[in-house]
N, C-alpha and C positions, 0 to 999 in steps of 0.2 A: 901577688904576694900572699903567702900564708902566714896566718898569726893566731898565735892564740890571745885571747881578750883573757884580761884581770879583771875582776868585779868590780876594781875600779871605776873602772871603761863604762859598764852596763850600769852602772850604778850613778855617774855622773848625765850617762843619756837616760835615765828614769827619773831626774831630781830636776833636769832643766832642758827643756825644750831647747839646744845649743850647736853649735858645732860636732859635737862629738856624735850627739843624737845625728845628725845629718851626715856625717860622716856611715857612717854604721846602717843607716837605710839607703846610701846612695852608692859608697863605692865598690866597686867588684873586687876586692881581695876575697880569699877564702876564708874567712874566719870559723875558729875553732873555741869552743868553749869547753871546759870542764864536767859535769853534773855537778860536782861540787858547787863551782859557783853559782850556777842557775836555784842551787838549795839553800846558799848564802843570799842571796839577793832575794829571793823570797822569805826569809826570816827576818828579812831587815825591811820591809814593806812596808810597817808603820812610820818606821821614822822618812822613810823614802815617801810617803803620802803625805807627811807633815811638812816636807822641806818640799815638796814639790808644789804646795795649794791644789794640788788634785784631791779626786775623792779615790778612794779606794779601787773602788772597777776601773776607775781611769788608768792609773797606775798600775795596773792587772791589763789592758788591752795594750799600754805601750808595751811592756815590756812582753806579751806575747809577737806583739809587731816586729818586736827588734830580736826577737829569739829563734824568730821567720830566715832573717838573714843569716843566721851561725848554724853552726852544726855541732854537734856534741863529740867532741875526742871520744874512742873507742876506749874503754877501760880495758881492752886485754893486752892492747899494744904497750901501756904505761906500765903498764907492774912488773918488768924486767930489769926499768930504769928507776925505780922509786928510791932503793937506797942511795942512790948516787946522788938523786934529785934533793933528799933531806940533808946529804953530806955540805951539798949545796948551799942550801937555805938555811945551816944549822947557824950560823952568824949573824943573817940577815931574820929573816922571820919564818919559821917550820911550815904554816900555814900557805907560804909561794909554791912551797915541793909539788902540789898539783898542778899547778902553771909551767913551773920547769921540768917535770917530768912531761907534762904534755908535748911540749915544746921539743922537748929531744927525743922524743918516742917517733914522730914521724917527722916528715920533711917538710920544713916547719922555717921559715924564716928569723922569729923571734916571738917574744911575748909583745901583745902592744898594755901599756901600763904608764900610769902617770907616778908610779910609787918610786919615788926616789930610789930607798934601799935596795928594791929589787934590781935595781943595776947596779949594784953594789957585787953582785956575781958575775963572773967572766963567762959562763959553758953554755948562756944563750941571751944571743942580743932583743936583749930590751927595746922599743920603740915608743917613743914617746906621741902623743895626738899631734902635736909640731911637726914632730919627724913623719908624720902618717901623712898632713897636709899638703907639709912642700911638697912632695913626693909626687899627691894627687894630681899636684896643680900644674906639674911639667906634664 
């Protein structure tokens, strides 16, 4: 399976050592991340070290662990589909359009995301950590 991860994702495996964390260093899909989000998740590091009880490097070694597994969406492939991806997201929240534009730029199953409203858009399925589990578990 190919997915692209929401900050969500990375952001819930930085704050608690969980499922999702486990998820994400164990199973073999492809996952794809943004730049953007990898710059979003490091801006949010403080609060992500505060809610985690880590110290700072600790939280700076997971989250290169977990960035070990993903790969970065190509920003050349996405800028063909960005208007479409904002058209997208202009109801939902602007700030998804790098997720949905990734997501429909290559061959791409869905986004995985816990964000409710992002599945609120029909032009690429959303994947919830549930939906990612069952899935593993057959």
């Amino acid at each position: 399976m190919r997915l692209v991860l929401d900050t969500d994702i990375i952001l819930k495996a930085l704050i608690k050592d969980s499922v999702v964390r486990d998820m994400l260093l164990r199973l073999g899909h492809d996952l794809f991340i943004r730049e953007y989000a990898i710059e979003e998740t490091r801006r949010h590091l403080d609060v992500v070290t505060a809610k985690s009880g880590l110290a700072e490097e600790e939280t700076v070694s997971v989250l290169d662990t977990l960035l070990v597994k993903v790969k970065v969406a190509p920003a050349g492939k996405v800028a063909s589909k960005l208007r479409e991806a904002e058209r997208v997201t202009s109801t939902i929240d602007a700030a998804d359009a790098p997720f949905v534009v990734a997501a429909m730029s290559d061959r791409c199953d869905g986004i995985w995301s816990d964000y409710k409203d992002l599945r609120r858009q029909k032009r690429v399925r959303v994947w919830t950590t549930r939906e990612i589990a069952a899935l593993s578990r057959v």
